[in-house]
C-alpha positions in Angstrom: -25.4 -51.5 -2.1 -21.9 -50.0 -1.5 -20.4 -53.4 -1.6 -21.7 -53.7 -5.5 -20.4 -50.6 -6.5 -16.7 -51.3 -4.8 -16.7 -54.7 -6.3 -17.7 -52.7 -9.6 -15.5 -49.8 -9.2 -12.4 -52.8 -8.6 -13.7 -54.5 -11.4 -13.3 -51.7 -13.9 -10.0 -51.0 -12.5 -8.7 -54.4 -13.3 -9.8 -54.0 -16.9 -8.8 -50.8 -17.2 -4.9 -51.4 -15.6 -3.4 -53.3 -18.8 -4.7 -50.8 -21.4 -3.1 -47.8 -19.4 0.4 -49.9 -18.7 0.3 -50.9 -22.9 -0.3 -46.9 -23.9 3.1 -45.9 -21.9 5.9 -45.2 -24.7 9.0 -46.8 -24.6 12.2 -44.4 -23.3 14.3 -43.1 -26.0 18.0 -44.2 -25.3 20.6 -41.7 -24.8 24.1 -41.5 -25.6 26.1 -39.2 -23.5 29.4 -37.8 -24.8 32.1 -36.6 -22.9 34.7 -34.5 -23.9 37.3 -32.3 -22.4 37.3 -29.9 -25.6 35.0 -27.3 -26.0 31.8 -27.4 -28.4 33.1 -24.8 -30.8 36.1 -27.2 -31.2 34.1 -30.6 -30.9 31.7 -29.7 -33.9 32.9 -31.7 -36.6 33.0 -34.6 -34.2 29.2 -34.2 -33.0 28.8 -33.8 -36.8 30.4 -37.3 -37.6 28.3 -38.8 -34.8 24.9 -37.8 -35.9 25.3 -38.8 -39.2 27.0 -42.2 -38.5 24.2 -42.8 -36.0 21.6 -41.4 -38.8 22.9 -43.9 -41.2 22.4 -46.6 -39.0 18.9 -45.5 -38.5 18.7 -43.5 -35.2 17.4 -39.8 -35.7 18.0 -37.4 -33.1 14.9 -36.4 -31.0 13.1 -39.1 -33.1 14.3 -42.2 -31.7 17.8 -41.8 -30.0 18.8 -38.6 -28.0 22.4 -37.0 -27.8 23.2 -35.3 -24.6 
């Protein structure tokens, strides 16, 4: 009897494997930017960045993320 219900429990866990691996979402890249400025002085270049990235379609926290 315990032989059935490893070969059952292993069985499930085969089946089961592939759907859990499929439901893991991708990671969201991230650009890094490095600056010897401070951010007061860097805003209108952080500015310039997001929106050239959000016209080319990446949206901060949504699918790209700015560190």
């Amino acid at each position: 009897m315990r032989r059935r219900e490893f070969m059952t429990l292993l069985g499930g866990a085969g089946v089961s494997w592939p759907l859990a691996a499929r439901a893991q979402q991708p990671a969201l890249p991230v650009i890094g930017v490095l600056s010897g400025r401070s951010l007061d002085d860097s805003k209108e270049f952080v500015a310039a960045l997001r929106q050239g990235l959000n016209e080319a379609g990446f949206f901060e926290h949504r699918n790209v993320a700015i560190e």
